[in-house]
C-alpha positions in Angstrom: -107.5 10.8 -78.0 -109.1 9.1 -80.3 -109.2 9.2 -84.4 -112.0 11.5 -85.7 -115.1 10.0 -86.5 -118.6 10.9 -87.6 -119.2 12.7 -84.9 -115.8 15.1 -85.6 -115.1 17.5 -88.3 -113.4 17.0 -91.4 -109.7 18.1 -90.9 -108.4 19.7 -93.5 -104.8 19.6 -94.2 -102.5 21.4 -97.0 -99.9 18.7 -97.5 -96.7 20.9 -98.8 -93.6 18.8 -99.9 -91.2 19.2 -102.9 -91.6 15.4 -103.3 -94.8 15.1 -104.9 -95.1 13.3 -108.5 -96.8 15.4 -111.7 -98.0 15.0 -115.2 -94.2 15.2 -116.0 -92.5 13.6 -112.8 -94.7 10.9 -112.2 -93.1 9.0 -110.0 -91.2 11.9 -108.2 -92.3 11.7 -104.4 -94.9 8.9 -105.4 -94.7 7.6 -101.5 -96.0 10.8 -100.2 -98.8 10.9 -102.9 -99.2 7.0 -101.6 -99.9 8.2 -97.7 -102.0 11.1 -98.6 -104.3 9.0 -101.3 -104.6 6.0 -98.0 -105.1 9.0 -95.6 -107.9 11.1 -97.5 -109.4 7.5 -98.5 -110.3 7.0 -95.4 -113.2 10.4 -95.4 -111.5 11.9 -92.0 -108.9 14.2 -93.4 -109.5 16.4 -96.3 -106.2 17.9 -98.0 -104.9 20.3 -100.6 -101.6 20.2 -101.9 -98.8 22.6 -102.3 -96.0 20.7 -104.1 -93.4 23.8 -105.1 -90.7 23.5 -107.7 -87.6 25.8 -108.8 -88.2 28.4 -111.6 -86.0 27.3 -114.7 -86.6 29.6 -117.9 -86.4 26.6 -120.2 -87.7 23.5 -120.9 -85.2 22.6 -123.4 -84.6 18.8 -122.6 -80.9 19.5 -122.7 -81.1 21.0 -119.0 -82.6 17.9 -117.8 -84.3 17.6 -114.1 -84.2 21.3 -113.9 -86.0 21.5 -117.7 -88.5 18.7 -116.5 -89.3 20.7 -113.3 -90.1 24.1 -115.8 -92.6 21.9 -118.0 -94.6 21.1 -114.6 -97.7 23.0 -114.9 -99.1 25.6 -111.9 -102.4 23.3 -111.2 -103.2 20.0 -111.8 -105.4 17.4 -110.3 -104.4 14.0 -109.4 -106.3 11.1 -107.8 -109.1 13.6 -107.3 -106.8 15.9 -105.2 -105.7 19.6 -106.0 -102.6 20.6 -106.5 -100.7 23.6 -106.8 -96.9 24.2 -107.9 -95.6 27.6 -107.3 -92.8 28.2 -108.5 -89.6 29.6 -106.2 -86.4 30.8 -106.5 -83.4 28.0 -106.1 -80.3 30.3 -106.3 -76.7 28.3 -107.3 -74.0 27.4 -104.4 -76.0 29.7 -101.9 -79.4 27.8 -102.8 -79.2 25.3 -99.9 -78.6 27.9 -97.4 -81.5 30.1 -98.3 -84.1 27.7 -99.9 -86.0 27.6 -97.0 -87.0 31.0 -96.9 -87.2 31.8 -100.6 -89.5 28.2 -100.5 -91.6 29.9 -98.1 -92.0 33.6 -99.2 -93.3 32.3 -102.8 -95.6 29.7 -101.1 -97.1 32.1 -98.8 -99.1 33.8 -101.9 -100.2 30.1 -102.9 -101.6 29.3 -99.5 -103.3 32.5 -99.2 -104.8 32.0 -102.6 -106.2 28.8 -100.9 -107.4 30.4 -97.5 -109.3 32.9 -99.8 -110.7 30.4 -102.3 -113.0 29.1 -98.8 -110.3 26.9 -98.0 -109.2 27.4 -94.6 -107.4 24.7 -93.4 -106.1 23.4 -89.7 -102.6 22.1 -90.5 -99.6 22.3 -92.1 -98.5 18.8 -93.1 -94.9 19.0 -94.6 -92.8 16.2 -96.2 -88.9 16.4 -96.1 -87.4 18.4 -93.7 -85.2 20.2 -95.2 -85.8 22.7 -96.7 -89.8 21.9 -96.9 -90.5 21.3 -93.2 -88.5 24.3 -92.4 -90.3 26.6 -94.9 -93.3 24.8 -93.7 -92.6 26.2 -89.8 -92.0 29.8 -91.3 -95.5 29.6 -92.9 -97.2 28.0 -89.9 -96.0 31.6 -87.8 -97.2 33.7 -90.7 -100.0 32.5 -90.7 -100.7 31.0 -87.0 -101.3 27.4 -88.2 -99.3 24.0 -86.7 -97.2 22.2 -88.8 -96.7 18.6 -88.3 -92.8 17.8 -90.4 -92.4 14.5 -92.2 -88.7 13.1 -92.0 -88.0 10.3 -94.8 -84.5 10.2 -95.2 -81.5 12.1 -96.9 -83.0 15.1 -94.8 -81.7 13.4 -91.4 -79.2 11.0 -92.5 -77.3 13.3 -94.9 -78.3 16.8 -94.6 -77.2 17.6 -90.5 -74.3 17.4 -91.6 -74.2 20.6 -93.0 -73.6 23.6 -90.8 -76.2 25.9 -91.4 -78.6 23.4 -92.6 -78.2 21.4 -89.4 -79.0 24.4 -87.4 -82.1 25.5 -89.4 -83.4 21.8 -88.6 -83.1 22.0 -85.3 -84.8 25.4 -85.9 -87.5 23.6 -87.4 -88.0 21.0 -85.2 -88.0 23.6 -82.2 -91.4 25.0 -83.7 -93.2 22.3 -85.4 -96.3 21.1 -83.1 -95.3 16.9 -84.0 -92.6 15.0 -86.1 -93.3 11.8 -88.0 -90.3 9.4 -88.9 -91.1 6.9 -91.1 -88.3 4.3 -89.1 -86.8 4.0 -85.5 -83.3 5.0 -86.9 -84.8 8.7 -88.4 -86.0 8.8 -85.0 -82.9 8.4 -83.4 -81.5 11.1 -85.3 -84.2 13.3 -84.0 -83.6 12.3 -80.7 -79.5 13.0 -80.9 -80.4 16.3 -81.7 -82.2 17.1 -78.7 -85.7 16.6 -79.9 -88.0 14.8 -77.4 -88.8 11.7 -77.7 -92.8 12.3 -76.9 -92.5 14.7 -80.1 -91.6 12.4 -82.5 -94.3 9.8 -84.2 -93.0 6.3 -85.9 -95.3 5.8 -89.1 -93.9 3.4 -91.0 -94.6 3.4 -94.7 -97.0 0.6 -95.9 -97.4 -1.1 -99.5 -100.2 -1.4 -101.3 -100.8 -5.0 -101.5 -104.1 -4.6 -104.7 -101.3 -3.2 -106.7 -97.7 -5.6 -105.7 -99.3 -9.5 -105.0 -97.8 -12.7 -106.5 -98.1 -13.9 -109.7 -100.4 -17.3 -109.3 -99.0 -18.2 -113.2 -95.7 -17.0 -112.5 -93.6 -19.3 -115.7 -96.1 -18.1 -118.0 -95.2 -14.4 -116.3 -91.4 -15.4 -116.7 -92.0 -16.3 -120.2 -93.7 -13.3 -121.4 -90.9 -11.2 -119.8 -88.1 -13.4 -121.1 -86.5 -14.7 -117.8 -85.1 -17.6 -117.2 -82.5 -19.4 -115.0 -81.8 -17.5 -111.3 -82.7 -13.8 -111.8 -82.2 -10.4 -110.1 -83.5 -7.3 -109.6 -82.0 -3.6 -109.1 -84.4 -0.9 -109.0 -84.0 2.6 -108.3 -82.5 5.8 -110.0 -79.4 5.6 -111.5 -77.4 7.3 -108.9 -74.3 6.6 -107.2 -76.1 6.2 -103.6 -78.3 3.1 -105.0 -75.0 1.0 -105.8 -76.1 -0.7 -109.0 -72.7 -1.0 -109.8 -71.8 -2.7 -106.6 -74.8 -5.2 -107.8 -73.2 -5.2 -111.5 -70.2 -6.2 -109.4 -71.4 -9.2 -107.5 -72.1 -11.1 -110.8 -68.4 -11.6 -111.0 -68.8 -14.3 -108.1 -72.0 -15.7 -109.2 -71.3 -16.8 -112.7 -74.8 -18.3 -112.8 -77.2 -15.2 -111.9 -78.6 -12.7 -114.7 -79.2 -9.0 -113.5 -82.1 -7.0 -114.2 -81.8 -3.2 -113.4 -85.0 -1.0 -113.2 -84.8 2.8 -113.0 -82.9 6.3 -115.2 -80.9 8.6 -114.4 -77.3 10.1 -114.3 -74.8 7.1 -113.9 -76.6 5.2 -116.6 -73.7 5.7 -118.9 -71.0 5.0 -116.4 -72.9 1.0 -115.6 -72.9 0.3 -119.1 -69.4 1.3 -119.4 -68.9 -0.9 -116.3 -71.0 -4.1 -117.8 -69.2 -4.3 -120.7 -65.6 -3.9 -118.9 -67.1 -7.1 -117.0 -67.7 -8.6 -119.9 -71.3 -8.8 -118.7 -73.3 -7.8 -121.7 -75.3 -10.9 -121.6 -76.0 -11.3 -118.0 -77.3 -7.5 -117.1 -80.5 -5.8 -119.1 -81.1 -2.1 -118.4 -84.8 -1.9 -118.4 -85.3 1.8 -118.2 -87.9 3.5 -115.8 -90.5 1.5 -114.8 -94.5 2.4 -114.7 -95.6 0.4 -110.9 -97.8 -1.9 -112.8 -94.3 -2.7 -114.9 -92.6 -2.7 -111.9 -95.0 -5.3 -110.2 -94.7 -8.0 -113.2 -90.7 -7.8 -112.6 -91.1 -7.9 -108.5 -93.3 -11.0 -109.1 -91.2 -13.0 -112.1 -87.7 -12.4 -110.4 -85.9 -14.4 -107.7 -84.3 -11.5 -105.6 -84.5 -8.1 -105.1 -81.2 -6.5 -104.1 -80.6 -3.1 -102.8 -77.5 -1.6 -102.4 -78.0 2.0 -101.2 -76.2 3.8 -98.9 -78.8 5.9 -97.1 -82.2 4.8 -97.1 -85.0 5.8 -94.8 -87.7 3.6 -95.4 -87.4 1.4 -98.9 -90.7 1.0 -100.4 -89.3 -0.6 -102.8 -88.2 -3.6 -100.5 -92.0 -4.1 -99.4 -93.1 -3.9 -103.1 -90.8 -6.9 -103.9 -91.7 -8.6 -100.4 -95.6 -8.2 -101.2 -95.3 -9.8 -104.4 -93.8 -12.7 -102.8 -89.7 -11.9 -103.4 -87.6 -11.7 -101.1 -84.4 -9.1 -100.8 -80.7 -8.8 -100.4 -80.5 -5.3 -98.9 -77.5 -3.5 -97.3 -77.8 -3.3 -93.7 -78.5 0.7 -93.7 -80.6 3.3 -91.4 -84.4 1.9 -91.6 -83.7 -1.2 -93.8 -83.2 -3.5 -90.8 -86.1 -2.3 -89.6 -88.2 -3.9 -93.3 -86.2 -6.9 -93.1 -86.2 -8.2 -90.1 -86.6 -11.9 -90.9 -85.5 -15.1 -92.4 -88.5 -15.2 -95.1 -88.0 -11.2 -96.2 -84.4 -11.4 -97.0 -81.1 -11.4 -95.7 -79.3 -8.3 -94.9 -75.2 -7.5 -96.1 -72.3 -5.1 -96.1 -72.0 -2.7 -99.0 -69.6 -3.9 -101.1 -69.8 -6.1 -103.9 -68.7 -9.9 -102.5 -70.9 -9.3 -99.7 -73.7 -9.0 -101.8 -72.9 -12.0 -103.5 -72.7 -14.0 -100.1 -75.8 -12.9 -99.2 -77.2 -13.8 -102.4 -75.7 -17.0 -102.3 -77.0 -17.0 -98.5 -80.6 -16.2 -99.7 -80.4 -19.0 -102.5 -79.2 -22.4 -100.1 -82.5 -21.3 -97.5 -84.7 -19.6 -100.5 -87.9 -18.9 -98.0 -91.1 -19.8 -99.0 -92.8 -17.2 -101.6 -95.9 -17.4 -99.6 -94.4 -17.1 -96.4 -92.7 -13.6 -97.8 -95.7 -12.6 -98.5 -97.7 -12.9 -95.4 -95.0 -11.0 -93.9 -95.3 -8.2 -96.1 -99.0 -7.9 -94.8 -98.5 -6.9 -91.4 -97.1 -3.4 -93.8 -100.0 -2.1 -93.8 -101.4 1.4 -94.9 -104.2 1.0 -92.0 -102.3 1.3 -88.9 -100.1 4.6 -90.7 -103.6 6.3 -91.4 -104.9 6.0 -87.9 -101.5 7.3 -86.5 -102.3 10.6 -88.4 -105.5 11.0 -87.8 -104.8 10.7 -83.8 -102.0 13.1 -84.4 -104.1 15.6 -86.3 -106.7 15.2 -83.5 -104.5 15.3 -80.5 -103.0 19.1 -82.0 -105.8 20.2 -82.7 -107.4 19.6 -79.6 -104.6 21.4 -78.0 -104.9 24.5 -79.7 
């Protein structure tokens, strides 16, 4: 089957995922807003979104994500696309169990809204399985429409492990007409759970190489940022899972290397607390959250990225730094192997802090060729992911 074309109709999609940014969240799910903008860009697929979040009654800032999440208004437009954000119910110590189906019931009235605006679309196209793709299932059989699930990581590599959970996925994955992974190892996970293997799509995040390039004047870049001497790079929220302190660590055996660390969140107070009991103070800078344009100037100035998570499903990050012509020190995890998968894109490690530093030091005695990193960002493309959807979209529908 091939992609649709000018002869074919529009498909039109309702793209439903949690993980979508906002005026308030903005980069909250950015790489699902990055596939859809690539995959409506290219005139084939038309598609509405339905990006829920949890009812809070206050948006005092002193409630944090949850007061962030009430501040998010119930339409907005972004990148020329519509988007809705219902609100739903997200009940304490029970909510995991049952936010499926209280995601579903109060998205049902949203979609319907949409179907009677003239808006009657072909698929379901869901982002996170758990719980969006499986309230994504439950509103493709009330309202006969197929669902196509998006898998990305936590949802397969952390969340089976859960009893109930676990069985609601396979649920899911029962029902749903396709399944995208965006690496081999989410796959794999699929495929242990008895999934078929024709079922499940590979569609690997790209990077978009107009935004992260390198930096032609890259001292005077340096300069302007104030970096000098062998600097590296930690981005990513400030959670325990991202192992910034393991990078704050590895400093201790590389008395010559400055750490940079991009990102927010709840463990900022705990790696400043573990800087200065390192006596670090003047070797790590905590940049704050970073804007992609910001985030691009850093990629291109610095001489490594390292990441140090413990899950990841597909990293854009690691392609953002690649694309700008850095290469990474990543821990050898789920998809990342998968990104970095030679000499010139970085070297891979062992989670723990000397390990990092070996690999560091690793990276440093063979530094690859900036260009060469580069070029093989570029075979990342958004391209070949867009024309994997649109055949999937056509080969369901087609079906029906």
């Amino acid at each position: 089957m091939q992609p649709p074309n000018e002869e074919w109709p529009v498909i039109k999609i309702v793209t439903f995922s949690t993980l979508y940014p906002d005026a308030i969240r903005h980069r909250h799910g950015i790489f699902v807003e990055t596939r859809l903008r690539h995959l409506v860009g290219n005139g084939q697929v038309e598609s509405r979104v339905i990006a829920p979040v949890p009812w809070f009654p206050s948006k005092h800032p002193r409630f944090g994500a949850y007061a962030k999440a009430a501040q998010v208004a119930a339409q907005e437009v972004r990148h020329d696309i519509s988007i809705q954000h219902p609100r739903y119910l997200l009940l304490p110590k029970i909510g995991m169990t049952l936010a499926p189906l209280l995601m579903a019931v109060s998205v049902y009235r949203a979609v319907k809204r949409l179907q009677r605006s003239g808006y009657d679309f072909d698929i379901i196209d869901a982002h996170y399985f758990y719980p969006d793709g499986v309230a994504a299932v439950l509103l493709g059989q009330w309202l006969n429409k197929p669902v196509v699930i998006t898998a990305r990581g936590t949802d397969l590599n952390l969340i089976p492990q859960y009893v109930l959970p676990r069985k609601q996925i396979l649920w899911a994955a029962k029902r749903a007409q396709a399944m995208i992974t965006v690496c081999q190892a989410l796959k794999d996970v699929l495929l242990e759970m008895g999934v078929a293997d024709e079922r499940v799509t590979v569609l690997r995040n790209g990077v978009d190489f107009g935004l992260f390039y390198p930096e032609s004047q890259r001292d005077d870049l340096r300069a302007r940022l104030g970096i000098t001497g062998k600097t590296i790079l930690s981005v990513g929220h400030l959670v325990a899972r991202k192992g910034h302190d393991l990078v704050i660590q590895s400093l201790q055996h590389q008395p010559d290397v400055s750490l940079l660390i991009a990102g927010d969140g709840e463990e900022e107070d705990h790696l400043r607390a573990c800087v200065v009991s390192l006596r670090l103070e003047h070797r790590v800078t905590f940049l704050g959250a970073l804007t992609q344009t910001e985030l691009r100037d850093y990629y291109a100035a610095v001489d490594a990225l390292v990441l140090a998570s413990s899950r990841e499903g597909w990293a854009n990050v690691l392609l953002e730094s690649m694309a700008c012509g850095t290469p990474v020190v990543a821990t050898n995890v789920w998809g990342t192997p998968e990104v970095v998968s030679q000499p010139e894109a970085g070297v891979l490690v062992e989670r723990d802090a000397h390990s990092i530093a070996q690999g560091l030091i690793q990276l440093f005695e063979a530094y690859p060729d900036r260009a060469q990193t580069r070029r093989y960002a570029e075979q990342f493309s958004w391209e070949s992911t867009t024309e994997g959807q649109e055949q999937l979209f056509a080969r369901i529908l087609a079906q029906k």
